[in-house]
C-alpha atoms as one frame of an Amber mdcrd trajectory, in Angstrom:
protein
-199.947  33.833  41.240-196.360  34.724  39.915-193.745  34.501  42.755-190.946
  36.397  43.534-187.893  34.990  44.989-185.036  36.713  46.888-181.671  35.100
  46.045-179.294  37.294  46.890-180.995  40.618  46.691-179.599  43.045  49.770
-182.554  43.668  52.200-182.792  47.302  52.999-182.571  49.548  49.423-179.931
  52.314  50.272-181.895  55.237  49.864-180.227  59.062  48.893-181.809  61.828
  50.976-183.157  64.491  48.681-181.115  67.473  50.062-178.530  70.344  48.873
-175.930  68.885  50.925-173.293  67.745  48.108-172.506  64.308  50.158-174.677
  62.768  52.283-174.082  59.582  54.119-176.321  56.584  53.026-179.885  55.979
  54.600-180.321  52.994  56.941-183.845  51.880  55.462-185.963  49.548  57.720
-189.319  47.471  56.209-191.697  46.619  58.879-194.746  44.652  57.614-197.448
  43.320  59.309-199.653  40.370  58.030-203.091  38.704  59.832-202.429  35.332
  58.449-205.949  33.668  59.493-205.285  31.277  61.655-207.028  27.899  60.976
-208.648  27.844  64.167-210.811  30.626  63.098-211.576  29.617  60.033-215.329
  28.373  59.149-215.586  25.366  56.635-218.718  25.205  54.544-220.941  22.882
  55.323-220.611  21.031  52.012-216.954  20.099  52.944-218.047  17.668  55.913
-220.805  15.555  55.439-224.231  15.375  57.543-225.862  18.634  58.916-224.993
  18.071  62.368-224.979  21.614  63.556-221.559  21.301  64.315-219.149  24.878
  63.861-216.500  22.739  61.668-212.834  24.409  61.578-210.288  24.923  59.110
-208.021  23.435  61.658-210.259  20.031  62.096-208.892  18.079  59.624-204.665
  17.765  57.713-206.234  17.695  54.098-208.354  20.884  54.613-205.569  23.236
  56.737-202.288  22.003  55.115-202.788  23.333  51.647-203.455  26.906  52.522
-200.921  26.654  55.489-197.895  25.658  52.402-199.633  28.617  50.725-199.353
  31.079  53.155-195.497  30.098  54.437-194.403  30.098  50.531-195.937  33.899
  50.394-193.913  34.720  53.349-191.144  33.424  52.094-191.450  34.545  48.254
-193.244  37.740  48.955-192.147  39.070  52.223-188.748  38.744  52.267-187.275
  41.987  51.415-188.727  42.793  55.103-186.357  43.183  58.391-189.698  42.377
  60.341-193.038  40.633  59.836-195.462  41.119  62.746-198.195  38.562  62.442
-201.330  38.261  63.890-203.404  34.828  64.586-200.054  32.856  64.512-201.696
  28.902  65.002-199.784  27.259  67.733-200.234  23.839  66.730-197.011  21.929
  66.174-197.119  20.736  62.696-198.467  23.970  61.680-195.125  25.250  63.005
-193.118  22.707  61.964-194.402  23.470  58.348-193.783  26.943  58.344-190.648
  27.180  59.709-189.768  24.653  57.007-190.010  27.579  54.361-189.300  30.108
  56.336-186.145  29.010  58.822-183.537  30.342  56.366-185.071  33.499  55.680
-186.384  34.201  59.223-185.727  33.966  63.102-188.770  33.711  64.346-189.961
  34.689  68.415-194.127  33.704  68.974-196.133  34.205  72.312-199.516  32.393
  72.908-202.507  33.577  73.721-204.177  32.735  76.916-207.437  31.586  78.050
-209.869  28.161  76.620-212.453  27.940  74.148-216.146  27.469  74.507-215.109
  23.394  74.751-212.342  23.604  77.173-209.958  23.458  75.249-206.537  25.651
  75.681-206.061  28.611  73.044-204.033  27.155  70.060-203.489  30.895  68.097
-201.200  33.688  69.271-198.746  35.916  67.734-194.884  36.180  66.422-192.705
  38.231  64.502-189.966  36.849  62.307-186.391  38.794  62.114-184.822  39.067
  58.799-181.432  36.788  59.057-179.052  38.583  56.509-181.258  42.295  57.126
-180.194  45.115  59.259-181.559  44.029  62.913-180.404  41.321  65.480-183.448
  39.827  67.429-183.566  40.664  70.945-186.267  39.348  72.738-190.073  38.755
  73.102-192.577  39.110  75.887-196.297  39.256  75.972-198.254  41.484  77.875
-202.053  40.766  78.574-204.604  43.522  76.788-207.798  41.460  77.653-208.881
  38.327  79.231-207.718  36.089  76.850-206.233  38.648  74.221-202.116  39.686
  74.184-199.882  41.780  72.568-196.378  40.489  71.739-193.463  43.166  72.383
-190.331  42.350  70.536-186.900  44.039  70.880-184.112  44.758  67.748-181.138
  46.007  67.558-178.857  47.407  64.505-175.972  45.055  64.081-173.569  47.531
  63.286-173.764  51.582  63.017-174.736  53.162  65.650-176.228  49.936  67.386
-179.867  51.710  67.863-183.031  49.580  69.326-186.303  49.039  67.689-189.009
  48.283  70.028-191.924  46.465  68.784-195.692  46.025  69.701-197.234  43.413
  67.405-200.831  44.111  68.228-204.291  42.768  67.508-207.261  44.457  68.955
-210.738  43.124  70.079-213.282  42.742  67.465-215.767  45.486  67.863-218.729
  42.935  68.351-220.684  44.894  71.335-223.822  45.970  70.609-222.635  49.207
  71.897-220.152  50.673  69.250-218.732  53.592  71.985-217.861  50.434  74.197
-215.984  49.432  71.677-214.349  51.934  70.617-213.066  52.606  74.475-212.304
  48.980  74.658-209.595  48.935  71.677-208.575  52.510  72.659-207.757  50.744
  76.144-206.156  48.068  74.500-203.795  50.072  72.433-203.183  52.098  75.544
-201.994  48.915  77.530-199.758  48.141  74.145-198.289  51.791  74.263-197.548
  51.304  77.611-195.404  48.073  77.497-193.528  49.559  73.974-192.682  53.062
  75.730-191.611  50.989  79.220-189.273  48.503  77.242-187.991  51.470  75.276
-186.861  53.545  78.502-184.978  50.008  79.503-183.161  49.370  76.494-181.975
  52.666  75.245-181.656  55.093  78.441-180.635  58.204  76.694-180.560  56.811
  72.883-182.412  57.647  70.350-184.402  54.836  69.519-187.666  53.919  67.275
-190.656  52.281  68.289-193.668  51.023  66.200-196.983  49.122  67.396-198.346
  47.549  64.210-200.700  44.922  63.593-204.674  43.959  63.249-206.885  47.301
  65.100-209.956  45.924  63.705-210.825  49.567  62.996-209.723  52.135  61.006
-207.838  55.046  60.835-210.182  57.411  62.312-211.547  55.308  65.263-210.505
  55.673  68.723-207.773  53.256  69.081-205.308  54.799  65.975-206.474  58.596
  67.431-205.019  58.063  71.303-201.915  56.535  69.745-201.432  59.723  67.979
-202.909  62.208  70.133-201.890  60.721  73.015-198.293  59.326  72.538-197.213
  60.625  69.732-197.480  57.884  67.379-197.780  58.729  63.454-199.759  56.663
  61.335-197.566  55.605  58.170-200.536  54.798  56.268-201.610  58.748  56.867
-198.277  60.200  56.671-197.431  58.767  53.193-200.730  59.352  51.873-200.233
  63.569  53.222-196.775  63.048  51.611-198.549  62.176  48.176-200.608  65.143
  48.424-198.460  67.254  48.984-196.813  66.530  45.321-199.665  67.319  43.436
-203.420  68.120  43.790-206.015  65.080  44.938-203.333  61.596  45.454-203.975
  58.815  47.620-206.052  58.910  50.614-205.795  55.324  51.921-204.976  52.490
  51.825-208.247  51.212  50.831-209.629  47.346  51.811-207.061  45.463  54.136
-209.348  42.716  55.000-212.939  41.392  54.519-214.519  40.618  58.017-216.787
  37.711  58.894-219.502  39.590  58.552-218.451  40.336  54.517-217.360  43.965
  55.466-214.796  45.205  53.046-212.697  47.350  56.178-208.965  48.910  56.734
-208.331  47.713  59.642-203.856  47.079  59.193-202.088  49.698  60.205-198.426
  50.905  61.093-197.716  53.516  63.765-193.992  54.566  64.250-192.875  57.365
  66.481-188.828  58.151  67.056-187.367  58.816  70.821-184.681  61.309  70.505
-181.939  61.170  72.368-181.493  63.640  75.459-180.175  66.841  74.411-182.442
  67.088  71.302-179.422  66.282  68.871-180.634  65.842  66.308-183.656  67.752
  67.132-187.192  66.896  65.753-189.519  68.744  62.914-192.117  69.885  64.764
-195.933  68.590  64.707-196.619  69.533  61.504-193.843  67.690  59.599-193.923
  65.011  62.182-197.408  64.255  60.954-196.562  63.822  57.013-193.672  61.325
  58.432-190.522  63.032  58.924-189.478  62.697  62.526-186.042  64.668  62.938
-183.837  66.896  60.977-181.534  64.125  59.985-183.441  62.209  57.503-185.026
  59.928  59.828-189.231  59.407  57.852-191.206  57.554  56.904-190.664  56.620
  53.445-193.857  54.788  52.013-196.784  52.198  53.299-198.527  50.293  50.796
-200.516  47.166  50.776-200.057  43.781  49.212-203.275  42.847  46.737-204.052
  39.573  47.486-207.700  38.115  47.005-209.531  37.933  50.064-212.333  35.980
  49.234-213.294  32.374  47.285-211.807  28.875  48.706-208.447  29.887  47.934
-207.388  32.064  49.522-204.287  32.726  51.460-206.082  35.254  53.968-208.757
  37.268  54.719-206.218  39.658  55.169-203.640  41.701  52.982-199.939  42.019
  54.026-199.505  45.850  54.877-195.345  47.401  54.548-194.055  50.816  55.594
-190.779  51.541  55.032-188.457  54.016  56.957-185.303  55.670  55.946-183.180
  56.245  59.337-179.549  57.391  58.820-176.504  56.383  60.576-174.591  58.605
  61.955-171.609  56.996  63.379-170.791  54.646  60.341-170.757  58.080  58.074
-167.794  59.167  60.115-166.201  55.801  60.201-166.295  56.231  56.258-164.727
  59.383  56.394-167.564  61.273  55.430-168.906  64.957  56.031-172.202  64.178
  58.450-174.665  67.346  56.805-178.174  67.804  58.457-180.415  67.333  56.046
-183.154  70.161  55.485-186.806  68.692  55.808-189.378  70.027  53.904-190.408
  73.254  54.940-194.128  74.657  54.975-193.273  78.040  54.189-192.573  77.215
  51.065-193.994  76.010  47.630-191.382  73.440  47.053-193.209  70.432  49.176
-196.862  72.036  49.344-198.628  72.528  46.223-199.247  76.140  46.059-203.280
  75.274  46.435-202.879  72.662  48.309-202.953  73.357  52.559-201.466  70.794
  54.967-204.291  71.422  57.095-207.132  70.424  55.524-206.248  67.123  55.598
């Protein structure tokens, strides 16, 4: 696989917003991505890699020569491949010491990195060893504020993680780095209600830290992560019907539409379950908090839904997936690294500059100039 590196390339691309404003102050962009990395705990060895037939489940994690390869693998990726992110959310995050020790070996000047650990024992008695954590871009656009868990099952968590802009208008970014129960019931409505609950409980804790930290500030908040279901199930719907949330993967795939007839739908296969089911299951949900008095004031449902959250160039920009193999001894993960980026500008460093702060006009759907002429917004 050819790598990538980031020597001294600027994290955050300064985006122009596309308006008829003459001068227009920079865009703050923001890249969230979110990555199941596969923990090794989970991960079933074949039984031709042990010897006997002893019935025993073998682990990934069971022996140094069989988890250390793929673990220098996988923290190389995030360090090659991920790094033009402020954030990485990920999901399965192995607790173990030398696991850590490793990663944060090719990580550490890239990354801060915050994990939480998830609670309960396996079948043996033995404590949890996976979890979650999200690492902070060093030279990007955020400062790390803190992390906290808060308990969506038994022995399942969601870690909530707090940003802040270094400089601008100092805004927070409140994060819910989520992974949601496998839907393993023999009763597929019970499951459905189960992650729907789950995300519910995430929403919850994102929305309560956000009224904390930011009062009457605008502020953004995401909950990204591993649903184990897709777009259409129950879990992504009461995010978005419920609390507002839009799905980026939806909103830049309505924005593709809308420039021509057909475009992209999806995302298409995220990760390949146990069970060998090719699924999209990664998924980005963003929603902006506008500060009280409505200034600036948002773009209504409609608009809101294709990504653009105010009338000052705060959208979502794209979400796209990283194609890595998901199957065969080799690979990284049996998941694939999903990015959405966001364009949010400052206002308070344009006037610092000197510079004439215009509203920007979104997209409007009276017109032909975002909508293809046969192509409705609704009928998506």
């Amino acid at each position: 696989m050819e790598r990538r590196r980031c020597r001294g390339r600027p994290v955050g691309t300064l985006i122009a917003i596309l308006t008829t404003a003459p001068s227009l102050p920079p865009a703050f962009a923001l890249t969230i991505t979110t990555f199941n990395m596969l923990a090794s705990v989970h991960r079933s060895m074949p039984s031709e890699r042990h010897s006997g037939n002893d019935g025993e489940d073998w682990r990934e994690s069971d022996r140094i020569e069989w988890w250390k390869p793929r673990a220098e693998q996988v923290a190389r990726f995030v360090a090659d491949e991920l790094c033009s992110s402020d954030v990485v959310l990920l999901q399965e995050w192995w607790t173990r010491p030398e696991f850590e020790d490793l990663f944060d070996s090719h990580t550490r000047h890239l990354f801060h990195r915050v994990s939480e650990r998830r609670p309960g024992t396996t079948r043996g008695g033995m404590e949890r060893e996976d979890g979650m954590a999200v690492l902070v871009k060093r030279t990007g656009k955020l400062k790390l504020g803190k992390s906290t868990f808060v308990q969506t099952g038994p022995q399942r968590i969601a870690q909530i993680v707090t940003c802040r802009e270094k400089e601008g208008d100092e805004r927070h970014v409140v994060i819910g780095n989520a992974h949601l129960s496998f839907p393993g019931g023999p009763c597929s409505i019970a499951n459905e209600r189960r992650q729907a609950y789950e995300a519910h409980i995430v929403a919850r804790a994102v929305a309560r830290e956000g009224r904390h930290l930011s009062l009457d500030e605008s502020h953004l908040e995401l909950i990204a992560g591993d649903f184990n279901s897709n777009s259409c199930a129950l879990a992504v719907q009461s995010l978005e019907q419920r609390y507002g949330f839009v799905n980026c993967m939806s909103a830049s795939a309505l924005q593709t539409q809308s420039a021509s007839i057909g475009g992209r739908t999806e995302l298409g296969v995220t990760h390949l379950n146990h069970l060998g089911q090719q699924v999209c299951v990664d998924h980005v949900m963003a929603r902006f908090i506008h500060q009280e008095g409505g200034v600036p004031e948002g773009c209504g449902e409609a608009l809101q839904k294709m990504g653009y959250f105010d009338n000052g160039g705060t959208r979502i920009l794209n979400c796209r997936k990283q194609n890595i193999c998901l199957d065969g001894d080799k690979i990284l993960s049996d998941h694939r690294p999903v990015t959405a980026q966001f364009a949010w500008p400052s206002r308070s460093s344009a006037r610092r500059n000197g510079q004439t702060v215009t509203t920007p006009h979104p997209p409007s759907l009276d017109s032909n100039t975002t909508l293809h002429f046969l192509q409705s917004y609704w009928n998506s």
